[in-house]
ROVEXSE-116713 format. One record per residue (C-alpha): residue number from 1; x, y, z. Coordinates in steps of 0.1 Angstrom, whole numbers. Each point is the difference from the previous one (the first is absolute). Layout:
R;guro;u;v;w
R;NUM;X;Y;Z;
...
//
This chain:
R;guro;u;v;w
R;1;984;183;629;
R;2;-18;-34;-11;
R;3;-4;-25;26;
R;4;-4;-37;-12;
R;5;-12;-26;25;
R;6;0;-37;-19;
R;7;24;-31;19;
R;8;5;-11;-40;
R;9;37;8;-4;
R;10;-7;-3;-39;
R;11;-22;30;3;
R;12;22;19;23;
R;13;25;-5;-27;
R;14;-22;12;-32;
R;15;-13;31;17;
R;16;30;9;16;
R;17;16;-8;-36;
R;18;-24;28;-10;
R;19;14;28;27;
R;20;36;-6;-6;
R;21;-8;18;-35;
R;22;-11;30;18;
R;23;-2;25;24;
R;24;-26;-14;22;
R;25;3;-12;36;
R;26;-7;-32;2;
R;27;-4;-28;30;
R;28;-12;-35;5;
R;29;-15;-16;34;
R;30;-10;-35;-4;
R;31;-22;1;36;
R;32;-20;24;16;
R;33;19;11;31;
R;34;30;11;-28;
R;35;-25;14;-17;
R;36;-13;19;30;
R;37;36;7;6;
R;38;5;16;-33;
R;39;-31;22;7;
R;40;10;13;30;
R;41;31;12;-17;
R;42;-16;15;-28;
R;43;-31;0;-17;
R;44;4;-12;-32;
R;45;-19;17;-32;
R;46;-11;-36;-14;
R;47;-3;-31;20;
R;48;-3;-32;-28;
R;49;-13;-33;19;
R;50;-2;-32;-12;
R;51;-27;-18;6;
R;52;16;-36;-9;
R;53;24;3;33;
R;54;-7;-26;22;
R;55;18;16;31;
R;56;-27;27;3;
R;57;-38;10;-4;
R;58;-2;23;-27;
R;59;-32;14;9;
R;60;9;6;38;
R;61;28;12;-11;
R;62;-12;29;-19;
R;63;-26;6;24;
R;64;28;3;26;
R;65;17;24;-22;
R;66;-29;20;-11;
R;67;-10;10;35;
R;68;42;9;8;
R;69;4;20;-29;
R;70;-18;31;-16;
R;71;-6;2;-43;
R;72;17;-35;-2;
R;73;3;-15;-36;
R;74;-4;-37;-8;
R;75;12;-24;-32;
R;76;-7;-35;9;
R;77;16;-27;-14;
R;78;-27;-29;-5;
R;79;-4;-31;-25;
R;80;-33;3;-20;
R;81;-21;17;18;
R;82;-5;22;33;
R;83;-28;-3;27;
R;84;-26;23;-6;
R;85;12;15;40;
R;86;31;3;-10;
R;87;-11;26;-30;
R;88;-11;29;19;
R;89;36;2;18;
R;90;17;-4;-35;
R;91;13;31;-21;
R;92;16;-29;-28;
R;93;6;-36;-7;
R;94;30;-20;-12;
R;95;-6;-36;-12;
R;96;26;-25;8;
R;97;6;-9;-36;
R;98;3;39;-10;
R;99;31;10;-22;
R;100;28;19;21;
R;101;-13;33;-22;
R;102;-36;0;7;
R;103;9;-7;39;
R;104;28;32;-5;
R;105;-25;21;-21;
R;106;-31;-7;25;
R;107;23;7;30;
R;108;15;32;-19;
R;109;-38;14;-4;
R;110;-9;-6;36;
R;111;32;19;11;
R;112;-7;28;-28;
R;113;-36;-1;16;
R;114;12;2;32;
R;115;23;30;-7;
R;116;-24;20;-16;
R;117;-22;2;29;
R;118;24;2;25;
R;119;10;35;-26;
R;120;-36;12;1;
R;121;-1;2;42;
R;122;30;24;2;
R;123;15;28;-10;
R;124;28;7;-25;
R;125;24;10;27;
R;126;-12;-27;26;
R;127;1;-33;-24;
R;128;35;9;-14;
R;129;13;2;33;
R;130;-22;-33;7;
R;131;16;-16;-29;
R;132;34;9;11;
R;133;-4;-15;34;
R;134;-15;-28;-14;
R;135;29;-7;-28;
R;136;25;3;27;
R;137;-22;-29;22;
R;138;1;-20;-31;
R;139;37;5;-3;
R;140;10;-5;33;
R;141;-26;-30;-2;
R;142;18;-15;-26;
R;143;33;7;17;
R;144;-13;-20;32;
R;145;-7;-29;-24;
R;146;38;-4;-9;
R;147;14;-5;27;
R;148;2;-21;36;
R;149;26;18;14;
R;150;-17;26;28;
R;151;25;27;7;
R;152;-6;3;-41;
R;153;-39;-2;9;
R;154;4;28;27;
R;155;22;23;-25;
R;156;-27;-8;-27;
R;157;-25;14;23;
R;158;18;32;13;
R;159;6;7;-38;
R;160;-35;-4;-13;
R;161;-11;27;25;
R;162;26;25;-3;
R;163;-10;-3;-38;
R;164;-37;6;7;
R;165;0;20;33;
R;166;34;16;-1;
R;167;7;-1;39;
R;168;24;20;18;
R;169;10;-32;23;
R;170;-12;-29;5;
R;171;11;-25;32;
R;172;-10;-34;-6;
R;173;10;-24;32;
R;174;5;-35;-20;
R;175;4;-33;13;
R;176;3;-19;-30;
R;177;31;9;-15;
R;178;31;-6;29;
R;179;3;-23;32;
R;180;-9;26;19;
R;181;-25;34;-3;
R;182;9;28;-24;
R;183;-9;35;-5;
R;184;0;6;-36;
R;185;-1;42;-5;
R;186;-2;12;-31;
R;187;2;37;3;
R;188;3;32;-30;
R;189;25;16;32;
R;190;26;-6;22;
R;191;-10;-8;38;
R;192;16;13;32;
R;193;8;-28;26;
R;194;-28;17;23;
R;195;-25;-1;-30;
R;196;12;-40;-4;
R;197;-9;-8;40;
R;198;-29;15;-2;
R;199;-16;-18;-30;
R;200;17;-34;13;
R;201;-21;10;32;
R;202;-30;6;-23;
R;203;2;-29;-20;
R;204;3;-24;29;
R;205;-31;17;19;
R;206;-24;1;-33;
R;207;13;-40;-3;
R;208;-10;-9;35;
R;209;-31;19;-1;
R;210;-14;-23;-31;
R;211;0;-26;27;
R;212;-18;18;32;
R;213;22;-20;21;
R;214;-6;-32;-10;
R;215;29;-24;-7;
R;216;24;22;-27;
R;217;15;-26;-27;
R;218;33;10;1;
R;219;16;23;31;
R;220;19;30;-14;
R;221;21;23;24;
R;222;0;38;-17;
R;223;34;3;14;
R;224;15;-27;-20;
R;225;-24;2;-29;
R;226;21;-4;-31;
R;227;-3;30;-24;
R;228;8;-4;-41;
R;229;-4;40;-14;
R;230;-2;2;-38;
R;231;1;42;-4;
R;232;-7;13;-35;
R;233;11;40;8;
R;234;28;-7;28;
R;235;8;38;-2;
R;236;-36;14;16;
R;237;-9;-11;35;
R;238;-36;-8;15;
R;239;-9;14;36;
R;240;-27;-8;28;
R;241;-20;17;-24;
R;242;-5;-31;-20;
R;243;-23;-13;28;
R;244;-21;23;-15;
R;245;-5;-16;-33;
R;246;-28;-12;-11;
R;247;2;-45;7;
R;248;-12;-30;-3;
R;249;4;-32;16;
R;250;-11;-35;-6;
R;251;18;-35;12;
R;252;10;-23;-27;
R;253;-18;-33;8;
R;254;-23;-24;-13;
R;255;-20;-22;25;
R;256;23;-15;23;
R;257;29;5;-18;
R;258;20;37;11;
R;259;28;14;-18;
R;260;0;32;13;
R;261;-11;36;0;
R;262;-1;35;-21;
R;263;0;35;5;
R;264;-1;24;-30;
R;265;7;41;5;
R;266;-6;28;-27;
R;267;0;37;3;
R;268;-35;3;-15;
R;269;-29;-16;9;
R;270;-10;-32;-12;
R;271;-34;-7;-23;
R;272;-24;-31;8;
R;273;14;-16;-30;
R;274;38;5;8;
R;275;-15;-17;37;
R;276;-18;-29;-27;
R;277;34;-3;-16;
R;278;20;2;29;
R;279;-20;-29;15;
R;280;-6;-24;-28;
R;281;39;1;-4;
R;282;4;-8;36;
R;283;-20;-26;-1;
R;284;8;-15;-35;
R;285;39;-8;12;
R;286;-13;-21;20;
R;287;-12;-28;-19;
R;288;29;-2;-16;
R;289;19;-1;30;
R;290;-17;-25;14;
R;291;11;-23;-30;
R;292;33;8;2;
R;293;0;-8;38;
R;294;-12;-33;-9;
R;295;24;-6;-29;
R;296;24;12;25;
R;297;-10;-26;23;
R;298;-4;-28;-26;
R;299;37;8;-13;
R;300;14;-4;40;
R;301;-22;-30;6;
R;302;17;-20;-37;
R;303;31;16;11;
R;304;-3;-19;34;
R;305;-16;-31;-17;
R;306;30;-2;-26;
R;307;24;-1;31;
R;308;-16;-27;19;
R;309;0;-18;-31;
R;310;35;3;-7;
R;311;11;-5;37;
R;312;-22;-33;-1;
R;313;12;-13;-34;
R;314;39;10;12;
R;315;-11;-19;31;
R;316;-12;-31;-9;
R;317;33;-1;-30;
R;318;23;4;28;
R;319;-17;-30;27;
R;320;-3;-18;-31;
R;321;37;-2;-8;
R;322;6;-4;32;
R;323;-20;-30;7;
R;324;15;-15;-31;
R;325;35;-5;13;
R;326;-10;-24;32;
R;327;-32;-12;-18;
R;328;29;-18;-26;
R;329;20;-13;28;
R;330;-27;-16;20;
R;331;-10;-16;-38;
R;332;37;-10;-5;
R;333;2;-14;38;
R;334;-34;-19;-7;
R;335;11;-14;-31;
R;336;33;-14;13;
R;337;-18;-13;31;
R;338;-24;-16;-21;
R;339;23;-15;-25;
R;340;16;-22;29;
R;341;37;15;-4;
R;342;-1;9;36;
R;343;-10;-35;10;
R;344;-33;-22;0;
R;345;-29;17;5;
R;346;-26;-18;18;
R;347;-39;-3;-10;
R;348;-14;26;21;
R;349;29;25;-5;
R;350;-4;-4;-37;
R;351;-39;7;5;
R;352;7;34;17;
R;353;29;12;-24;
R;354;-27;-6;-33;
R;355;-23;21;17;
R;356;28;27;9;
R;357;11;-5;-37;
R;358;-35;7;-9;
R;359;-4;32;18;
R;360;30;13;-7;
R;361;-10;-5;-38;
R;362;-34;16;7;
R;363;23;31;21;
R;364;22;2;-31;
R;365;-32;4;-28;
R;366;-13;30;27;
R;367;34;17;-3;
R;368;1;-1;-34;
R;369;-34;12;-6;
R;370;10;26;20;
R;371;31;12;-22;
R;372;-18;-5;-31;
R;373;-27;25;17;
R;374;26;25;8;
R;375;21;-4;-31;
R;376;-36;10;-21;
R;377;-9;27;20;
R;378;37;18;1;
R;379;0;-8;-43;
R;380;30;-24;6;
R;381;-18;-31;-10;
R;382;26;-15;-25;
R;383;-22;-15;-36;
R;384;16;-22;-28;
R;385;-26;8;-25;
R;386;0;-23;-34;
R;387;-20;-17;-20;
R;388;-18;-29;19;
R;389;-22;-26;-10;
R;390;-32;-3;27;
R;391;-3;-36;0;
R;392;36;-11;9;
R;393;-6;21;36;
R;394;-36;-18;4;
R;395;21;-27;-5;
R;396;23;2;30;
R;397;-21;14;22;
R;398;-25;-31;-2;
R;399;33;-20;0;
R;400;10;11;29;
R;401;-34;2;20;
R;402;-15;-37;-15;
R;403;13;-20;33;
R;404;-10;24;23;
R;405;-32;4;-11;
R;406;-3;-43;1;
R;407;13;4;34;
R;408;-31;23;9;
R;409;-23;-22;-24;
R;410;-7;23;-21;
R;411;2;-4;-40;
R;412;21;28;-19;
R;413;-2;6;-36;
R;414;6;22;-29;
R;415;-24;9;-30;
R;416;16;17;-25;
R;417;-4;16;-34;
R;418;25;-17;-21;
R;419;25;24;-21;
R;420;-6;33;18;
R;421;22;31;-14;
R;422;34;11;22;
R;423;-4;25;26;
R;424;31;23;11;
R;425;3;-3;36;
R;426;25;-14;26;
R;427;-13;-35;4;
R;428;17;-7;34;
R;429;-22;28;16;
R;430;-35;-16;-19;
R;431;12;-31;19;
R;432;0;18;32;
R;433;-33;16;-11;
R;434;-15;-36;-12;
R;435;17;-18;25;
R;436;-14;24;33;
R;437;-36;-6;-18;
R;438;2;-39;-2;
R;439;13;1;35;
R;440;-29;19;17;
R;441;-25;-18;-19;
R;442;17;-39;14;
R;443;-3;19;35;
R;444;-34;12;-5;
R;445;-15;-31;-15;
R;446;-11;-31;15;
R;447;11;-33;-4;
R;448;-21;-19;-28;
R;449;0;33;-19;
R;450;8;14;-37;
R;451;24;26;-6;
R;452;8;9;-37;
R;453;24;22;-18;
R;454;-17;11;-32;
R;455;12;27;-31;
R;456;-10;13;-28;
R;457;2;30;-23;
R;458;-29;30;4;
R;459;-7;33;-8;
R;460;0;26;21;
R;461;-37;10;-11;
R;462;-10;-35;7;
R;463;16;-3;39;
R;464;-32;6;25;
R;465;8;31;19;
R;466;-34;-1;16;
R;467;13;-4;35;
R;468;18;22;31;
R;469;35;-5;-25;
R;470;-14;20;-26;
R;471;23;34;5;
R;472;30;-23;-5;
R;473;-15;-18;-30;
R;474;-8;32;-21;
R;475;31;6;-5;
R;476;3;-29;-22;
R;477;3;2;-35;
R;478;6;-27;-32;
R;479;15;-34;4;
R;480;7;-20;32;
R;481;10;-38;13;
R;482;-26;-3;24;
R;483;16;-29;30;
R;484;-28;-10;28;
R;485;2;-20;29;
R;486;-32;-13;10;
R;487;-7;-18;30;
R;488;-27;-17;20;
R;489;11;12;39;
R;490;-16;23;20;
R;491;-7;31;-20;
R;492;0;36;8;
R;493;-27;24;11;
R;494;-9;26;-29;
R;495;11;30;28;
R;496;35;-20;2;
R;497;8;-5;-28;
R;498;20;36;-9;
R;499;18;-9;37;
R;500;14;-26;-16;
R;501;26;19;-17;
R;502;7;24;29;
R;503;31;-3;20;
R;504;2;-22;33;
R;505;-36;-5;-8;
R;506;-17;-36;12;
R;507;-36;-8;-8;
R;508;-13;-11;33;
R;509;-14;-34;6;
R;510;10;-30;19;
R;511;19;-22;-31;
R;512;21;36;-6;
R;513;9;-2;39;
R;514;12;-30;0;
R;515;20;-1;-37;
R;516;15;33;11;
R;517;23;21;-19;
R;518;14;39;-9;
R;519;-26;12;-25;
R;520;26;14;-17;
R;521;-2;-30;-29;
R;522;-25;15;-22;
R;523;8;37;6;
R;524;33;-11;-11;
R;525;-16;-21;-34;
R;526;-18;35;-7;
R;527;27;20;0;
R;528;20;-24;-26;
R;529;-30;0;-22;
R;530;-3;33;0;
R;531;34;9;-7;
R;532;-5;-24;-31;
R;533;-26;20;-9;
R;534;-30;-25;8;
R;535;-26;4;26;
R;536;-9;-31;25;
R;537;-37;-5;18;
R;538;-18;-25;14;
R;539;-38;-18;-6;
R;540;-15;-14;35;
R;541;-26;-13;19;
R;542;1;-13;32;
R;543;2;-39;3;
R;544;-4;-3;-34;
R;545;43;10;-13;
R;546;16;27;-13;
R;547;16;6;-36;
R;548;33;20;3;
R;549;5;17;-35;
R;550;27;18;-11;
R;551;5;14;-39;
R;552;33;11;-17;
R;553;3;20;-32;
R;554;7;-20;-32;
R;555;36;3;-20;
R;556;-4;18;-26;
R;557;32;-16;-21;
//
């Protein structure tokens, strides 16, 4: 078995690239307590540590393992050179910029090495049955490592030792693989409904007594215990003399985490290394185990997540509809109220139904923001995608924004590279896009103030991805229409500005208070980029503006 302890996945990959090819047991722990844990399921025959993790010290940590483990063999990965303490630990070096056959052929002599002297402290007789044991660990090893299902982990492990002990029965009380406790017997006979209480009875007791009457994890009733019998010779018949047998017992737990117990019966008597064997492959289930229990848990917690996610989106369609109906009649009542058709409407009347107008405007914009939301996230969002020219939807946009941004004092304009190339998109949604953009930056900026819609053509090597956007920018590759809105308001803090783009999500300060709004406007804009195959960010710094920048992918026709 070769144990590599590096937090590089690249180098995970190469060496374990190197294993696949062969016959060797390999694992990888990128820490020191999984390395730990790997020990204490096995000790591996060559332990490789690289010394350019960060997550660890690579001294201490052979150190540690040097004291926990007898004969231990060393490779370290390092750069250049290795400190001259770190020599007298080492059996080999690997470089970082060695080729994959030198690091295979160095790793190959150690295990050779290895071998040979393992060969020279035993006999004939003892090292092939040594080796046998030791291929059927590294087989039902690499079983373990296949699979997260546990009931397939328990079989695994009842397998690998009637392969290398050959038991008569074994009883293994799990607690991983149903709802509720069960008695897995794997027997070479048939057993007599007397013989069956009395090893239910047996089972429970030798469970309880790993506990000395502390708190037990689970409560089992022998009575009740649920029994599944696998019998390989249904025809023969075991008696009380079976308690005679030669066993072994050992729970199946690592650290906090219990998943139950085993008992193991055979007719002769059992070596010290059929009791090593017996134990390492009680205790190497467990690892395993413990990651599938915590895939198990991820998959329910997703699976939990997924539904509230649904419920919500179907929640907030449904209110949304639903508040659309009156929301249009109050508008239509307004309107005709307004218009005078239901008779004069004096000063102060007329004051109040503007303002109602208003809000029920501002009501409408928050419904629709939250269709458009649930529309994305259910895949229903209808596009009209076609060949669009970049400047005619600057165009509107500042159109339709110029007066209210005079209202507010504030001077909106537009610098443009002349005669950029099409892009294919659905130019109604880059208005909503462009038009949420403009809007947050006349709420956000006070009055006396620039704010400026700019484009150009760019490179995707030549777009700064030196900031917290940088995952979403990588992704980005060839020609783009870069469109910016860049303001003079408030700004964002450097820690906000990823919040930005999060659902429901309001930066905190008193101007954001007061201007209000869903937070759903820019979530929404990222979404519609995205779909177009573009990514959006933002540049900030508080009370100095903000540049909104969003690229799309150029036509190639």
């Amino acid at each position: 078995m070769v144990l590599l302890v590096s937090d590089r996945l690249e180098k995970i990959d190469l060496i374990s690239g190197i294993f696949n090819k062969n016959s060797v047991n390999f694992t990888a722990a990128s820490d020191e307590t999984t390395a730990f844990d790997c020990l204490n399921i096995a000790a591996p025959d060559i332990i490789i540590v690289d010394t350019l993790s960060k997550s660890f010290n690579a001294k201490s940590l052979i150190k540690k393992m040097k004291s926990h483990l007898e004969n231990p063999v060393f490779i370290l990965i390092i750069e250049d050179k290795v400190e001259k303490d770190l020599i007298k630990y080492t059996n080999a070096l690997i470089t970082d910029s060695m080729s994959k056959e030198l690091i295979d052929a160095t790793i190959n002599v150690n295990l050779r090495a290895k071998h040979s002297l393992e060969q020279l402290s035993n006999s004939n007789k003892d090292l092939a049955d040594s080796l046998y044991m030791l291929n059927t660990l590294y087989a039902t090893s690499s079983q373990f490592a296949g699979t997260l299902d546990k009931s397939e982990l328990i079989n695994y492990m009842i397998e690998g030792m009637d392969k290398s002990l050959s038991f008569s029965l074994t009883c293994t009380l799990s607690f991983c693989t149903e709802e509720t406790p069960v008695l897995l017997l794997n027997s070479l006979y048939e057993i007599s409904d007397e013989l069956l209480s009395a090893i239910k009875l047996r089972t429970v007791l030798n469970y309880k007594s790993l506990f000395n009457n502390k708190k037990l994890p689970y409560e089992v009733d022998a009575e009740n215990l649920k029994v599944v019998k696998t019998v390989k010779y249904p025809a023969s018949r075991f008696t009380f003399t079976l308690f005679q047998y030669d066993n072994l017992f050992a729970p199946i737990a690592l650290g906090d985490n219990f998943f139950g117990c085993i008992e193991i019966f055979k007719d002769t008597p059992f070596s010290s290394e059929d009791a090593k064997c017996f134990q390492t492959l009680a205790q190497q289930v467990t690892l395993p185990l413990k990651s599938a229990s915590l895939y198990q848990e991820i998959k329910e917690t997703n699976h939990k997540l997924e539904k509230l996610e649904r419920l919500k989106s179907e929640f907030i369609s449904i209110v949304s509809h639903e508040l659309r109906t009156p929301l249009t009649s109050i508008k239509n009542s307004l309107d005709i109220l307004h218009s005078g058709r239901c008779g004069e409407v004096p000063a102060a009347a007329d004051k109040f139904l503007t303002m109602a107008g208003r809000n029920v405007q501002r009501l409408s914009g928050i419904i629709n923001d939250l269709l458009d939301l649930s529309k994305i996230e259910a895949g229903k969002m209808d596009f009209h995608f076609t060949k669009t020219d970049i400047h005619a939807v600057i165009d509107y946009v500042k159109s339709t924004f110029l007066n209210v941004a005079k209202e507010k004092g504030l001077n909106l304009t537009a610098e443009e590279t002349p005669e950029l190339p099409s892009i294919i998109a659905d130019p109604q949604r880059l208005e909503q896009v462009l038009t949420n953009l403009v809007s947050n930056a006349i709420k956000f900026t006070p009055a006396g103030k620039n704010i400026t819609i700019k484009s150009k053509l760019i490179n995707a090597e030549n777009i700064d991805r030196d900031n917290c956007f940088k995952e979403d920018l990588k992704k980005l590759n060839g020609n783009y229409i870069m469109v910016s809105v860049v303001d003079e308001g408030i700004g964002i803090a450097e820690e906000n500005l990823t919040r930005a783009f999060d659902k429901f999500a309001q930066i905190e300060n008193s101007l954001s208070r007061k201007v209000g709004g869903t937070g759903l406007g820019l979530p929404i804009a990222k979404q519609l980029i995205e779909t177009h195959k573009g990514a959006i960010w933002c540049e900030s710094k508080p009370d100095k503006g903000s540049a909104f920048n969003f690229v799309l992918p150029v036509s190639e026709n």
